[in-house]
TORRO-83494 format. One record per residue: residue in three letters; x, z, y of N, C-alpha, C, O, CB in turn. Coordinates in steps of 0.02 Angstrom, whole numbers, plus 50000, padded with zeros to 5 digits. Last residue first. Glycine has a CB too. Layout:
<recs>
AlaXZYXZYXZYXZYXZY;...
</recs>
This chain:
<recs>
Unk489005141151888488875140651945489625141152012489505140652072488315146051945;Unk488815132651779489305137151784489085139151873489145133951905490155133451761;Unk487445127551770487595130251720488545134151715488805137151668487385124151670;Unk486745122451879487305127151875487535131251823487755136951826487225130951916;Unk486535110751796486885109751883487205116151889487815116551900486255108751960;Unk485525115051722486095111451702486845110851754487445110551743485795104651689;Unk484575121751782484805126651732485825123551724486365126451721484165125351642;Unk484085111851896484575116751949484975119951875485565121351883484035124452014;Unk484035095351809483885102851815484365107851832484895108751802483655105051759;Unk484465083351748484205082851844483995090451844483695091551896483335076051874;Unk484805083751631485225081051705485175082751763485545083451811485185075351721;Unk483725090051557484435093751558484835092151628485085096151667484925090951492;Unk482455084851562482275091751507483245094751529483405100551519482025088251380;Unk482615074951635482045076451658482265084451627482255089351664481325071451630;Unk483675065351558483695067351627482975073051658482995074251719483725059651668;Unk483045065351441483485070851433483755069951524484035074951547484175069551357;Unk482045056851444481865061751424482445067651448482305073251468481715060451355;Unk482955041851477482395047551546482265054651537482285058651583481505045351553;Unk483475042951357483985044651416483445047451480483475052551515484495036451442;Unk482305038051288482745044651261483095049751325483065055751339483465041151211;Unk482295026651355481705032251351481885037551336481665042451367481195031551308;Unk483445020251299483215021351397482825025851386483015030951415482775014751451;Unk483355018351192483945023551221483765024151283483965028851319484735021351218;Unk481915008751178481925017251162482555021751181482455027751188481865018651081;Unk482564997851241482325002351250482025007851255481875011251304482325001651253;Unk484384997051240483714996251199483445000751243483715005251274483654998051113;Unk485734989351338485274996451305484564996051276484184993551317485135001851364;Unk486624976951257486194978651327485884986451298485864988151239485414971451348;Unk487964964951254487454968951232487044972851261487164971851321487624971851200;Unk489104951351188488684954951241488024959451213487674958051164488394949051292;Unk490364957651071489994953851099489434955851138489224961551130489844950551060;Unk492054958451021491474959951053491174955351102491394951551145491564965651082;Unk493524956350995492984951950975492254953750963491894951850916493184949350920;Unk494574966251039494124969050978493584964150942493284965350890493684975151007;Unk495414961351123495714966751082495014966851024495134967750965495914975151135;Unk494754951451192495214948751164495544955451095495794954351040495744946051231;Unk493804960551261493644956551207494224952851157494144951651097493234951651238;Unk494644968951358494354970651291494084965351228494154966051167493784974451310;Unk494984958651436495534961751385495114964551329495184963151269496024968151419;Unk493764955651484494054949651448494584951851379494654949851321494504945151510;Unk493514966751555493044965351486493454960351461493514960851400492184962551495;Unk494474966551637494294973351597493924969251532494094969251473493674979851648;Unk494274958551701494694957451680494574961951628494604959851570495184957151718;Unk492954959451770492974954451719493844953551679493984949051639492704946951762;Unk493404972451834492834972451769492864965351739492794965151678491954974051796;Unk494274964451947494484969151914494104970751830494424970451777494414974351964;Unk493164955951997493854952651962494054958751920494014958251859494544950052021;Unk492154964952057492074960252019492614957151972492494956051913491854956352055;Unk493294968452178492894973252123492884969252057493314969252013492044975052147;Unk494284956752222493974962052208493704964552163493844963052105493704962552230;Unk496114961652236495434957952234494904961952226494904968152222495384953252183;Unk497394970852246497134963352294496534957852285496464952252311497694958352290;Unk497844980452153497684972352159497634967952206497814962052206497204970952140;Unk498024989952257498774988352239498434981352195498774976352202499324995952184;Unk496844989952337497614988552384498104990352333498634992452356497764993952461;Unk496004992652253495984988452288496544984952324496634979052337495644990352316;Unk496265002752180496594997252152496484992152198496804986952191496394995352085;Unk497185016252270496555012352250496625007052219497195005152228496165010552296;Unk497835031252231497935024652271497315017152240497215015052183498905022452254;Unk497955047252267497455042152256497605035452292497545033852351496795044852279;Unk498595057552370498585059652272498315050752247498615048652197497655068752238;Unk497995058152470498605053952462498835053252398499215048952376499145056252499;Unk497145067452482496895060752476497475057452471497345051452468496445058152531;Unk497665078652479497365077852423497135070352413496975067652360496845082652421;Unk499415080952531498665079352570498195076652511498405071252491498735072652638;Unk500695083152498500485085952564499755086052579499475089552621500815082052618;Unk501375084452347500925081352401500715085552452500575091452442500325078652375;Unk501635088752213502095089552257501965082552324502335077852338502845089652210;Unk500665092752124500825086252112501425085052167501695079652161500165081252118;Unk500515107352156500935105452078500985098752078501355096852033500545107552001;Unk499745104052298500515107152259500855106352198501445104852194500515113152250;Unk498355105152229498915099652273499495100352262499795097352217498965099852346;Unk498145113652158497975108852144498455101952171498725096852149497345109652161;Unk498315125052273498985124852189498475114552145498775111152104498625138652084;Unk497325120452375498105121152373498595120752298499055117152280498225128652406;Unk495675111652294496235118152301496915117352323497205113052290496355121352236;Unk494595104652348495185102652329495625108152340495925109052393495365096852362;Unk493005100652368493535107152390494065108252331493985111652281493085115252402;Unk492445086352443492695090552382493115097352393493565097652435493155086052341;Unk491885081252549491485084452501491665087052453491285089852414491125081652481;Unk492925082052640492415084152652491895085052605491455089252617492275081352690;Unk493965073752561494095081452590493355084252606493235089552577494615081652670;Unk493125059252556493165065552520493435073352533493105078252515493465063752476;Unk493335058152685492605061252667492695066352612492565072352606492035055352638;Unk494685054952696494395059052744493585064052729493365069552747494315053652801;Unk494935044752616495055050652606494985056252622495105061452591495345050752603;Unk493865032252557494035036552599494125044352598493705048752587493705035152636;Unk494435018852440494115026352457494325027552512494855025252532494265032452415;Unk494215009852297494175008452359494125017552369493905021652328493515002452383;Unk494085011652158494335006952168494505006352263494915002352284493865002052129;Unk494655022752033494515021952091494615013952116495095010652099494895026952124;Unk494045025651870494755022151919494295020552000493755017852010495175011951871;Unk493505035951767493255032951800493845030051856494085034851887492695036751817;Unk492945034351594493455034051623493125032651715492625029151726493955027951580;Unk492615042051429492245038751477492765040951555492935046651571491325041951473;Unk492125044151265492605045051314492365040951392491895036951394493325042151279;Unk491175051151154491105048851220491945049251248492275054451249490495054051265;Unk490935048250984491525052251047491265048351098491135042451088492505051251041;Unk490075056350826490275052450878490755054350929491005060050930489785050950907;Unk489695065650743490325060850724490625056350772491165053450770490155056350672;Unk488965076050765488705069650725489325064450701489365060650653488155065250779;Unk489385081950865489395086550777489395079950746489815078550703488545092650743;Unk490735072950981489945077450951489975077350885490365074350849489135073850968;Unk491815074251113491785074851023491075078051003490915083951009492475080650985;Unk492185068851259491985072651231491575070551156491145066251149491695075451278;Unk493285066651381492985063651333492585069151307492655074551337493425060251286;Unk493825058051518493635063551504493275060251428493075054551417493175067351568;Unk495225051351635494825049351596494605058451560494955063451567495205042551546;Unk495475042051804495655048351749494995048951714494435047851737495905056551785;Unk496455033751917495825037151884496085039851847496685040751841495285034051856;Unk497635033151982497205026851988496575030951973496165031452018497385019851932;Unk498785040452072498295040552021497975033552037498045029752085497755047252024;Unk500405030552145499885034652164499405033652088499485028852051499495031852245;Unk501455022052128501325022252213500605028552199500325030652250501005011552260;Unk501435018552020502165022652051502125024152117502545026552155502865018452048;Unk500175024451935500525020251937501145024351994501245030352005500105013551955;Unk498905028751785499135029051852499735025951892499845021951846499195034551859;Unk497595039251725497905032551737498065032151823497785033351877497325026051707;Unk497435053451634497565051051713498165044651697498745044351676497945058851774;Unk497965064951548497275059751551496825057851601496235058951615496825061851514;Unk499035073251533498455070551468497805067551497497245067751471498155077551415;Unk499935058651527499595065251485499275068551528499265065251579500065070351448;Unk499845043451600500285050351609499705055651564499105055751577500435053051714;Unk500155026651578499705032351551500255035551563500835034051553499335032751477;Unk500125015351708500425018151651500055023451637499635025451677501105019851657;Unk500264998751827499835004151788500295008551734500805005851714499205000151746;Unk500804991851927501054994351860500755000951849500955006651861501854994751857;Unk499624976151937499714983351926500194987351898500144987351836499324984951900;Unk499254962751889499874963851937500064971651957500574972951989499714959752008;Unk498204960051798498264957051879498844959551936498874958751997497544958951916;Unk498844963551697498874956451693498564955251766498654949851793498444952851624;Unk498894977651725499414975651712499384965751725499814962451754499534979151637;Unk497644982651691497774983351741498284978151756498144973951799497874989351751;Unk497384976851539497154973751593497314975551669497184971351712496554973951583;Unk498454986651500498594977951476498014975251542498244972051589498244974951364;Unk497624998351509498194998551556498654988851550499044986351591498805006851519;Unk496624996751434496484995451506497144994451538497234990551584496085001151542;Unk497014999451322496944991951332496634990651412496464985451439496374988651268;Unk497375012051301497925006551310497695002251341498004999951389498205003551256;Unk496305020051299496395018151364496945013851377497105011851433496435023351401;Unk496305026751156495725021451191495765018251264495335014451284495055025251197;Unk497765030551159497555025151129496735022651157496635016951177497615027151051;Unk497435041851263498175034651269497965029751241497915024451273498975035451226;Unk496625049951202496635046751257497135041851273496955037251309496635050851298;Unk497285052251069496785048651047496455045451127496125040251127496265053750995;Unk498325059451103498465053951078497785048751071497825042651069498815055751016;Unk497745073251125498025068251173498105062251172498015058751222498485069151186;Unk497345075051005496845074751071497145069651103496955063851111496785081451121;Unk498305066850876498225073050921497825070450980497915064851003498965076350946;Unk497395056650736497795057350813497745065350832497305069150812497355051950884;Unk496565058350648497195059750623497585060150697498055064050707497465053850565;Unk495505045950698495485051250657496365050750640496695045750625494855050450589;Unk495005036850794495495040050816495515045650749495545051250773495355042650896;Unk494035031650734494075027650767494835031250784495285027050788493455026250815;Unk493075040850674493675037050621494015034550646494515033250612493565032350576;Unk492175047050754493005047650765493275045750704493735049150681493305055350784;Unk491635031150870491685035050794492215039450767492745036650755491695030350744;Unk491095028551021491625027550974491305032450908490815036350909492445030151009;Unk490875020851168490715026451104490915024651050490905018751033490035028151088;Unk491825023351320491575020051261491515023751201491885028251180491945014951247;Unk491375018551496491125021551437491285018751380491085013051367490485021951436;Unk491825014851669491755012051607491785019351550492155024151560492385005851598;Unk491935011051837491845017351782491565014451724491035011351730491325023751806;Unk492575009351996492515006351931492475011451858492935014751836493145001651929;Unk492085013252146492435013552095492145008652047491655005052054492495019952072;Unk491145007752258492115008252271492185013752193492415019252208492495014452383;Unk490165008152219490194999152259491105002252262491574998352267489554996652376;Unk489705023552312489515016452258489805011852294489825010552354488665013952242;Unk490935033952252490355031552293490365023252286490765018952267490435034352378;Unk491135047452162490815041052143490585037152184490015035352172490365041552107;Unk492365057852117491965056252176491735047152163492105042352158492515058052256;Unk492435070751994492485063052001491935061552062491335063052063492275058851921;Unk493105085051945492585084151990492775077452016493235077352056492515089752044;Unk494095084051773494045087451840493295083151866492975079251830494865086051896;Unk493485090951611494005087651660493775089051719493365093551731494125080151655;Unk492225088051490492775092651508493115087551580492965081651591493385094151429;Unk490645082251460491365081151446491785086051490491445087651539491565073351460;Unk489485080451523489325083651452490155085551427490255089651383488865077051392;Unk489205082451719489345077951637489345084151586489255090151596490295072851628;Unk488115087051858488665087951803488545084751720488075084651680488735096351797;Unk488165080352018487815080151950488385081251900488915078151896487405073051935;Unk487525077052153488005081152145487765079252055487205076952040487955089852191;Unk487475064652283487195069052250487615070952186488025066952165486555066952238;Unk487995061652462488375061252383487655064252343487245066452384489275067652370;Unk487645057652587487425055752545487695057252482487595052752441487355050852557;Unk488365065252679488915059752682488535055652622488845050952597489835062552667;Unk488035078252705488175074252752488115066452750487925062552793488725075852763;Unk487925082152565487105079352599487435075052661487225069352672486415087252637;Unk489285086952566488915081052528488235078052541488055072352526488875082852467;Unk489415096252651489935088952647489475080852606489405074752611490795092052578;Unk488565105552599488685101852676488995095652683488815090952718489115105752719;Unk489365108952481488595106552450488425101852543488205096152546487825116652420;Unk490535105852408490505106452482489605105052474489355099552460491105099752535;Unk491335109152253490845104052285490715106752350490855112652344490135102952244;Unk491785117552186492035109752173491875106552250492195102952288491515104952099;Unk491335130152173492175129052191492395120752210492905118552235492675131552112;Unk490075128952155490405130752218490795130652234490925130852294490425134152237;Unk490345125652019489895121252049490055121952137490135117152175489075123652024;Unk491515125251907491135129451945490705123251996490845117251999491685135551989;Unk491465115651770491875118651803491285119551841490735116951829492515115751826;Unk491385110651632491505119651634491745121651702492075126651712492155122751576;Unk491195097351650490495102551613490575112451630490205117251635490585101151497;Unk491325090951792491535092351714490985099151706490635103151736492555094651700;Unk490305082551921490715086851904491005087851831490765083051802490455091751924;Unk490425070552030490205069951945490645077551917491225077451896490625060451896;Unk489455065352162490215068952135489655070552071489055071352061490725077452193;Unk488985050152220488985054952160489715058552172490265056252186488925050752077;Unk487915033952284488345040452295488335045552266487785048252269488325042852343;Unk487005022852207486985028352227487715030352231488095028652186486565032152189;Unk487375009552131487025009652196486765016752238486405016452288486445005652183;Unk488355004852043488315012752048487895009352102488225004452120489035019152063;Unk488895003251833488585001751898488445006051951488365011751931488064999451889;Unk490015003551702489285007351734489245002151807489654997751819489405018351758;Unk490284996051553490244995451621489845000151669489234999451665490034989651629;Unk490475001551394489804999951430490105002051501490175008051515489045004651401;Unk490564998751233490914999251291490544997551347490294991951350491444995651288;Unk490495004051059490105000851129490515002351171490885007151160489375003451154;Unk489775002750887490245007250943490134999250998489914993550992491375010250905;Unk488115002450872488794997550858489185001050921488995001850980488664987250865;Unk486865013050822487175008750861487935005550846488245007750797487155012150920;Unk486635021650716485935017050728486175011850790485805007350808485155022650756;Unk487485030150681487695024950617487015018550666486965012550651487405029350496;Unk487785041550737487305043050695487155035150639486865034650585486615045750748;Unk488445039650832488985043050789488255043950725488335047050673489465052250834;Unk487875030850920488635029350872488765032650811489025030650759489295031550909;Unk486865041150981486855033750904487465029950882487495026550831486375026150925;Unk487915048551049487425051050976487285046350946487485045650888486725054350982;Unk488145040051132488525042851089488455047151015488755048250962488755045551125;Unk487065036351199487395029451154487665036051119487335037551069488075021851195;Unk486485049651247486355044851220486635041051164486535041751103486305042451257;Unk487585051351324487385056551294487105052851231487385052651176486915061151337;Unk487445041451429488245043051405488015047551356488545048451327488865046851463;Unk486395042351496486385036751437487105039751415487135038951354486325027051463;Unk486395056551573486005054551489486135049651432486095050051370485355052151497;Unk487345048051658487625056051628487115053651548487295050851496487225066251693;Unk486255039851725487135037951682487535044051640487965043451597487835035751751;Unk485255047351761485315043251713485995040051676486125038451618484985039151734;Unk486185053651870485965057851800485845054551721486045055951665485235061051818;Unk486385042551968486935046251927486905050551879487395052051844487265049251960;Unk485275028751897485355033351941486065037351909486295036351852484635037751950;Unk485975013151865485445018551864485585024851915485955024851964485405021451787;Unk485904994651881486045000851912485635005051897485035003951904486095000951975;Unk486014986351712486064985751792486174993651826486504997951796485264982051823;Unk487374982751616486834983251640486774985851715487184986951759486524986751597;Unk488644978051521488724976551593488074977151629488024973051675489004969551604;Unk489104982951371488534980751379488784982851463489054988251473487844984151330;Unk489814976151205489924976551272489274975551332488994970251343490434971451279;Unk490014980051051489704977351090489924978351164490314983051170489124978751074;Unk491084977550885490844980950955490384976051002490364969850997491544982951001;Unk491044980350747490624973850794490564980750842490234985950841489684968350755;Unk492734986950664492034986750692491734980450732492104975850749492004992350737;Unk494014984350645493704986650590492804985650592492404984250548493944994250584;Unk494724984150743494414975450715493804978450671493254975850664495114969350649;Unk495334995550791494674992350836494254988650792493634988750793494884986950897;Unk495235003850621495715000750703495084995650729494594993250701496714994150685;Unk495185019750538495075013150557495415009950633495715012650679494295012850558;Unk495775028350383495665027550457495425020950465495415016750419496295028650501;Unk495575025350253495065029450263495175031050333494755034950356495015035150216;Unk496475015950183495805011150219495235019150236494625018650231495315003050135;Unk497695019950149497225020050127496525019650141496075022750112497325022750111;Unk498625014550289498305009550220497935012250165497765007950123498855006250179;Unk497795025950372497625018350370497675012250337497305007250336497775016650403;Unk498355036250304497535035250312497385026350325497015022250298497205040750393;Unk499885031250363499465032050295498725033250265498565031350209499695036150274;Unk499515030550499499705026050458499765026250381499685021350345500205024850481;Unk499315046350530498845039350530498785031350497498315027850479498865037950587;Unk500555050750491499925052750448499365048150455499015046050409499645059750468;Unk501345046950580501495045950504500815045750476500585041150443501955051850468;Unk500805055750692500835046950675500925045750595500485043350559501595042550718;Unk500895066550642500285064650661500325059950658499925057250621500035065950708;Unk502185067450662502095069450607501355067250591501205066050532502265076350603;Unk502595055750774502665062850767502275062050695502085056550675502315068250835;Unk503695046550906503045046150851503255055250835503685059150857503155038450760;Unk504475046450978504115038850990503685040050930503355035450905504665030650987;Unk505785055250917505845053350966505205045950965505435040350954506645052550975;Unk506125071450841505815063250830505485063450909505175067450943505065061750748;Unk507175081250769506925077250870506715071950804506965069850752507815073450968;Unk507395096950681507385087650702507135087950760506915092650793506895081650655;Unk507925111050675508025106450739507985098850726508405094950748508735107850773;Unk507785110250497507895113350571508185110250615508675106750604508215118650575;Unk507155098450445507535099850433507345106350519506955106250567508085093650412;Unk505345097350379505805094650421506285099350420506095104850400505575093050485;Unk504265102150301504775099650270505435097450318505965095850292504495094350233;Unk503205105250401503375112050355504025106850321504465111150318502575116050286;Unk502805092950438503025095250475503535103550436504085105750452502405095150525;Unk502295085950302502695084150341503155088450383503765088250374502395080950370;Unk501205094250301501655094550245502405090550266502965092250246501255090950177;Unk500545093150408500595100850376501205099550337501685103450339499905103850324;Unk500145079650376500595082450466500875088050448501455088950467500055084950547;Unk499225080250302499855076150273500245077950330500845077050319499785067250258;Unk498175088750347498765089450278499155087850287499645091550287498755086850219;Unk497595079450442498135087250453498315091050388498605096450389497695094050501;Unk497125069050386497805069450408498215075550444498795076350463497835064750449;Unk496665073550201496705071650253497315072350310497845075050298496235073550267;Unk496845068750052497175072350070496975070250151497155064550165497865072050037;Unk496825060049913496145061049957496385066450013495875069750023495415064449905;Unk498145057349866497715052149903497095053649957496925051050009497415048349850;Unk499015071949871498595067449836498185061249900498035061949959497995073149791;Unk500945070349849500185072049895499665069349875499745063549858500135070049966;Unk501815064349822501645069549776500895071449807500405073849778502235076149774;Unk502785061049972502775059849890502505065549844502845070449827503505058649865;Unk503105069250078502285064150072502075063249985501555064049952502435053750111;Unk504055076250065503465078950075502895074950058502365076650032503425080750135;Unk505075064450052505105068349995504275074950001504025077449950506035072449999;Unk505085059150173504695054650116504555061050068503985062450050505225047650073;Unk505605067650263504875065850254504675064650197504225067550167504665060850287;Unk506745069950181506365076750197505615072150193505195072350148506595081450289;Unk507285056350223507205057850178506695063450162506205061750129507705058150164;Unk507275058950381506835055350353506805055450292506215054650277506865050150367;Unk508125068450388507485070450407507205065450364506905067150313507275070450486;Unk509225065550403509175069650326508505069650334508205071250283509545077850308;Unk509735063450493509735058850451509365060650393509255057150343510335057150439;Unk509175074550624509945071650598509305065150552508745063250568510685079650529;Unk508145061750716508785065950694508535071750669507985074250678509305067650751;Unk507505046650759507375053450730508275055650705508765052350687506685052750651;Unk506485035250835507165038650865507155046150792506675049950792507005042350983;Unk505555020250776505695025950822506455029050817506935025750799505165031650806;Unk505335008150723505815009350779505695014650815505695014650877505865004250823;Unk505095010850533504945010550591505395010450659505935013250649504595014550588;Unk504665019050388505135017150429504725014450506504165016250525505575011350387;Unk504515027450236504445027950300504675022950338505175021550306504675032850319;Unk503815026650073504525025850101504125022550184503705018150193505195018950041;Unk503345033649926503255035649981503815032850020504355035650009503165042349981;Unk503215034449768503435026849806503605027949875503995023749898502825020949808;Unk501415040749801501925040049748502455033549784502225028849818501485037749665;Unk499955049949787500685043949827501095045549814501255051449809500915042949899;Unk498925052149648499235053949698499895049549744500265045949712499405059449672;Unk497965044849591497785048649649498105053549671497875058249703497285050749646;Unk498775039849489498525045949442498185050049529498145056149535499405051549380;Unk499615033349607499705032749533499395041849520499635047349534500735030249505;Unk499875022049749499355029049711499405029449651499155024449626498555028949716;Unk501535018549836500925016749796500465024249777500645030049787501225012349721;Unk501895011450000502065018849956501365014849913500935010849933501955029750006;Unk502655012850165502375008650118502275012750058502585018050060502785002550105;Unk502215013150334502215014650292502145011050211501675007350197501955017750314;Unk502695012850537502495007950474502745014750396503195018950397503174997750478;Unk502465015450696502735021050619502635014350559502125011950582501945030650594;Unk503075009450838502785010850781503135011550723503695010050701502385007050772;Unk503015023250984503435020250941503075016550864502795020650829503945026050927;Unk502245023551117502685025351086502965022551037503255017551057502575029351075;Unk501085024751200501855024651246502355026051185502855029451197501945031951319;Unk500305027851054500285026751093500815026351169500695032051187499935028951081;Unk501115020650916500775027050925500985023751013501445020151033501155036150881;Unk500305011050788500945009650853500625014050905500095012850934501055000150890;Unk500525011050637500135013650679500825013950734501415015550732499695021050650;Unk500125003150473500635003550536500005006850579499395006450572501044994850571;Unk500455003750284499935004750346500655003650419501265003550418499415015450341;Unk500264997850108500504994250180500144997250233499584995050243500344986050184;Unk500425000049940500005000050000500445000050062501005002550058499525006150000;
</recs>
């Protein structure tokens, strides 16, 4: 059996090895990554060999990692990589091709309704009744988009924001307070399966769903790059930053949002942007943290999402698709019973 996994800013692991009596057997590593001393890689093989087939990938990381010599460096992969690439020639991880993705570019909802439908698709991903998905948002409303655990008074200028039209609304996903004003970002969704990333570390599993943006930043002239854990970004400034979140059912919302245009002035005014926030990026001014793609592409909006989708399609051979309308009905239900309710809004207060 034959797997590769080309770990994210990093190195690929390739694996080859046979199953005899369900267990691996044959076990031999290689790849262009960096590892020391010498002895390691043997160590590996000699852990993998003997393991049984049905063995998932924090086993095979367990057994790996408990065998390494004192003081190895692996340098462009990790014990986790290994492990994916062996799930993967035993056909129990998967890679984009594996699936009929869809791609759906609908029209404008409100900022709650985009919170629900994100709730939504992700449950029917993970429930087997939708085709993992990548879905464009749209914005004809003004939004700060808060994270699920963060304070509501600490984030948000509730003055700043009636000022200036924002309405305020908290996601299902972790991370920081996302300023949405319409027509100047670009925010994309995708639901996934976690076979889709199974065996990755957290981190790893944001790099990898967001490679293929950083190929499309890149082909209009961006030097876009992934910085951990989960903020796209380049040498002149953030671009966006991405949030995800893992349901019982099996599914993953990850869901990204890149700035495309901004004023930095408002935002100060509707966000309350802490000092040690600023500071640890070693900046003077919270809006200078943020460089837009507008002014490091040079086109517009429109160009940017058709590049986006083009890369994607070329990576996965997806096809156009739209929200049904029972997920719309679903998605009104749960804006009415969670999104749009003061319980949900301050559910940290």
């Amino acid at each position: 059996m034959h797997g590769e996994y080309k770990v994210p800013q990093g190195k690929l692991v390739v694996v080859d090895f046979e199953v005899v009596d369900d267990l691996i057997s044959d076990f031999r590593l290689a790849g262009d990554f960096f590892l020391e001393p010498d002895e390691a890689l043997g160590a590996i093989d000699g852990a993998v060999n003997g393991l049984s087939a049905e063995s998932d990938a924090t086993a095979i990381a367990r057994a790996i990692t408990e065998a390494l010599p004192d003081g190895t460096v692996m340098l462009g992969f990790s014990a986790e990589g290994v492990a994916v690439a062996i799930r993967r020639a035993l056909k129990k991880a998967t890679s984009w091709r594996d699936y009929q993705w869809q791609i759906i570019h609908a029209k404008a909802v409100s900022p709650a309704m985009h919170l629900a439908l994100d709730e939504v698709l992700a449950v029917e991903v993970g429930a087997g009744r939708r085709q993992p998905t990548l879905r464009i948002w749209e914005w004809d409303e003004s939004a700060v988009v808060i994270g699920s655990f963060q304070s509501l008074k600490n984030e948000v200028d509730p003055d700043g924001a009636a000022k200036f039209g924002y309405d305020v609304v908290r996601r299902i996903s972790g991370g920081g307070a996302m300023m949405m004003e319409k027509g100047s970002v670009v925010t994309y969704s995708l639901y996934v399966p976690a076979d889709l990333v199974q065996g990755m570390t957290f981190a790893d599993s944001y790099a990898f769903l967001d490679a293929w943006v950083i190929d499309a930043l890149r082909a209009l002239g961006v030097e876009a790059s992934y910085q951990p854990l989960n903020d796209i970004t380049s040498p002149t400034g953030k671009i966006g930053g991405a949030a995800q979140k893992r349901l019982g059912n099996g599914g993953i919302l990850h869901h990204v949002t890149m700035s495309y245009d901004m004023d930095g002035e408002i935002m100060t005014q509707v966000l309350r942007i802490g000092r040690e926030k600023i500071s640890d990026k070693g900046i003077a001014s919270a809006a200078k943290r943020v460089d837009p793609l507008k002014r490091q592409a040079g086109v517009e909006r429109a160009v940017i999402i058709e590049q986006l989708e083009k890369t994607f399609m070329a990576l996965t051979d997806a096809a156009p698709g739209d929200i049904t309308d029972d997920e719309y009905a679903q998605a009104e239900a749960l804006v009415e019973s969670k999104f749009a309710t003061s319980e949900w809004l301050n559910r940290v207060p």
